[in-house]
N, C-alpha and C positions, 0 to 999 in steps of 0.2 A: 826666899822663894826657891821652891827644887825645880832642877834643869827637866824640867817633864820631857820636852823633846827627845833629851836624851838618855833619861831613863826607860822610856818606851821603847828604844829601840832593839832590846833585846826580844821584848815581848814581841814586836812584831816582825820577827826575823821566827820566832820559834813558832807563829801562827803561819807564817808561809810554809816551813818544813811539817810541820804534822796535818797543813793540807792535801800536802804533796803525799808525802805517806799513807793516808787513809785513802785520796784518790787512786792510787799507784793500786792497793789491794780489790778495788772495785774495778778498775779497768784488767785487771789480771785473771778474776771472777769469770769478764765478761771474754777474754780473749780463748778462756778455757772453754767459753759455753755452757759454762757454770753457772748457778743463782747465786747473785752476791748479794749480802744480806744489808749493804751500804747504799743507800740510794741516792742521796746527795751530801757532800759533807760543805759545810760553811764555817766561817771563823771571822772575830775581829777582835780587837784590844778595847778596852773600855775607853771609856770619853774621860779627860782628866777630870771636868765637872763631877761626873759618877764617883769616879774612886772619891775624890776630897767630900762630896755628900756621903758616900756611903764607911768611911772613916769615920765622921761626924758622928753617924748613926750609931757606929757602936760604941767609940769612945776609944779609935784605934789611932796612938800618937803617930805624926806625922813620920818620924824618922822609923816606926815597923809596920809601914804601909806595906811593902814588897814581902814582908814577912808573915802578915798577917789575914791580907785579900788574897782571896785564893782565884777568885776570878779575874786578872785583871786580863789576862789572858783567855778566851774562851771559844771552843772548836765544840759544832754544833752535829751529830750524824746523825739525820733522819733513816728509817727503815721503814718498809712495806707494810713489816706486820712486828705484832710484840716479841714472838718468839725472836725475832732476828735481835731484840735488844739483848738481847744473853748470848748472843753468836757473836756478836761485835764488842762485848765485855773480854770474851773468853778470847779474842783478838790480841785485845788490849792486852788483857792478863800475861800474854802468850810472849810481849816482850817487856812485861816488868823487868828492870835489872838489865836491861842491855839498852837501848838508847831511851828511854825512858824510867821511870819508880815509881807506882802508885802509893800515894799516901794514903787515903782511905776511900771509901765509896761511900753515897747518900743514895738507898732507894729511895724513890718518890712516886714507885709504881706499884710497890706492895705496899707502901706507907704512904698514902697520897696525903697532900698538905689537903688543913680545913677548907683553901679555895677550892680546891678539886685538879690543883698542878698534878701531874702524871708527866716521870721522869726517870733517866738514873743517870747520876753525876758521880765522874772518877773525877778525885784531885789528884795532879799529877806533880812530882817535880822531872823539870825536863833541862838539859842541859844541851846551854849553846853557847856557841864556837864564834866568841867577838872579836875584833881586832886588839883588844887590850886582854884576850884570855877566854876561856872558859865563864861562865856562867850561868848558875841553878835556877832557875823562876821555879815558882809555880802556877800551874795551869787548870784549868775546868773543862773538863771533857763532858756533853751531854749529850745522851743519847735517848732519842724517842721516835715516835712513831708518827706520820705524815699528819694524822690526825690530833693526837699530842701537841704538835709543834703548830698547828692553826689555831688550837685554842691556847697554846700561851702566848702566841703573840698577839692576840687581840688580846686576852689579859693584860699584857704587858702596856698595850697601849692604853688601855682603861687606867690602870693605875698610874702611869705617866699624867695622863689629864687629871684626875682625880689626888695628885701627891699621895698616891699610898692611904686616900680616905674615900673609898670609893661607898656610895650611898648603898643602902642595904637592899633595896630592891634590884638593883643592879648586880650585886654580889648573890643573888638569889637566882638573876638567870645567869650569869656566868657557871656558878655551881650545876645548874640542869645542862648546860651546852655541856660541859665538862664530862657529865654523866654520859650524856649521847655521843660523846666523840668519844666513848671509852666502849660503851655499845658497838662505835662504828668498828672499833678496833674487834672487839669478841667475834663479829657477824663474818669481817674478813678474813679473820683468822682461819672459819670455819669455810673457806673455800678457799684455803691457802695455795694446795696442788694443782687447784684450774688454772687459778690465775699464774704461777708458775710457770706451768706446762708451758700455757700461752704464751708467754715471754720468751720463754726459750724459743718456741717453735720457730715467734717472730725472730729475735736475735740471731737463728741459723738459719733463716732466711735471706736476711738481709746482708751476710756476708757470702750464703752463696750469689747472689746478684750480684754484688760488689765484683766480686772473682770474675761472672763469666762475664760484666761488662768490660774491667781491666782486660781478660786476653782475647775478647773479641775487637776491642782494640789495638792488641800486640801483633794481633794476625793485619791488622789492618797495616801498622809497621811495617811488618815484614812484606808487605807487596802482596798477600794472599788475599785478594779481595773478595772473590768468589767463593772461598768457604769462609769469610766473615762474614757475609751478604748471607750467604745460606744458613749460619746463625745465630745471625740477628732478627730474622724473619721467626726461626724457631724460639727464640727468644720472646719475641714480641707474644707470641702463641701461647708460651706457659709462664711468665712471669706473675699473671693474677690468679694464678692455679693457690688454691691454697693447700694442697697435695704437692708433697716438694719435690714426690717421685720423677715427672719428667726433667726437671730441673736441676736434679743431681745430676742425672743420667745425662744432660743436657754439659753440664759442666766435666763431667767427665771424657765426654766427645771432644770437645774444644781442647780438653789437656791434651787428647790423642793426638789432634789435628795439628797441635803446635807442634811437637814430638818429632812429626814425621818431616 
């Protein structure tokens, strides 16, 4: 019997760092005021039940399991809209050969499977830093789109219950949901800049509040109560402004105020 415990452990040491890393380029997006085209990333290691069925499945010997599942490892980036799934490719792409090596890619977005899966998966080999040495996995990177990712998880769940035989009327509206959540994705697309704009506007909103509550607070420190008092009254005044002119202008007064 193979020590599964600790064979996994690589695997999930390299599903922590390449969380970290994809988070790290989203929060960098956002710190810039940027549109980041990563909206949530998620990852887990396969169940060993999986792997030893899914071995099974194809006829892959026990000793080139790690050789031969590409997914035992697997980091999931949803994105807003489909163009972002080729902005977060060309990511990827961007550190082949330095902490990562792409081994190949599966479109599943210009190729859709006969269920109607809509996807793109990079396999990756990824190298991690054990206490006995260095270490290659290889890993499955998929990338889709909000809408994408709701219909294969309830796919996923279907076939779960179903073992992989799911009845044909049921495979018939999975395929029409599939249609429509790929609809939903074309409709979105097409008001890609609104909704954008809008996030941004929110995004540089909510950081100038962030700020002039921090140093209307600072002033409050420093013993100036009376022009904290004065505004935080102005504050209260334009915060639900959704014009963010007095409110810069607002923020720029407090920096003076601190200053002096």
């Amino acid at each position: 019997m193979r020590q599964w415990k600790n064979i996994l452990i690589p695997y999930e040491q390299a599903i922590g760092e390449l969380k970290v890393k994809f988070k790290a380029i989203r929060a960098e997006y956002r710190k810039r005021n940027e549109y980041s085209p990563i909206e949530f990333v998620t990852g887990r290691v396969k169940r060993v039940s999986s792997i030893i069925e899914k071995a099974k499945k194809y006829g892959i010997d026990e000793k080139n399991i790690e050789q031969e599942i590409e997914d035992i490892a697997g980091i999931r980036i949803m994105c807003q809209f489909e163009d972002d799934i080729y902005r977060v490719l060309e990511l990827i792409k961007a550190r082949d050969g330095k902490d990562l090596t792409i081994v190949y890619e599966k479109d599943y977005i210009n190729n859709q499977k006969d269920s109607g899966y809509r996807s793109y998966h990079v396999i990756i080999r990824y190298p991690v830093q054990t206490a006995y040495g260095e270490k290659n996995i290889l890993a499955e990177i998929q990338i889709r789109t909000l809408a994408m990712n709701f219909w294969a998880t309830i796919e996923h769940s279907v076939n779960y219950k179903y073992k992989n035989d799911i009845p044909e009327n049921i495979k018939l509206r999975l395929k029409k949901s599939a249609e429509a959540a790929h609809r939903l994705d074309e409709e979105m697309l097409k008001i890609r800049d609104e909704v954008i704009n809008a996030q941004k506007l929110f995004e540089l909103k909510s950081n100038t509040v962030s700020t002039i509550v921090s140093n209307i607070q600072l002033l409050r420190t420093l013993g100036r109560h009376d022009k904290a008092e004065y505004f935080q009254e102005k504050f209260d005044e334009y915060w639900l402004d959704t014009n963010l002119i007095n409110l810069n202008k607002l923020n720029e007064d407090i920096k003076v105020a601190i200053e002096l």
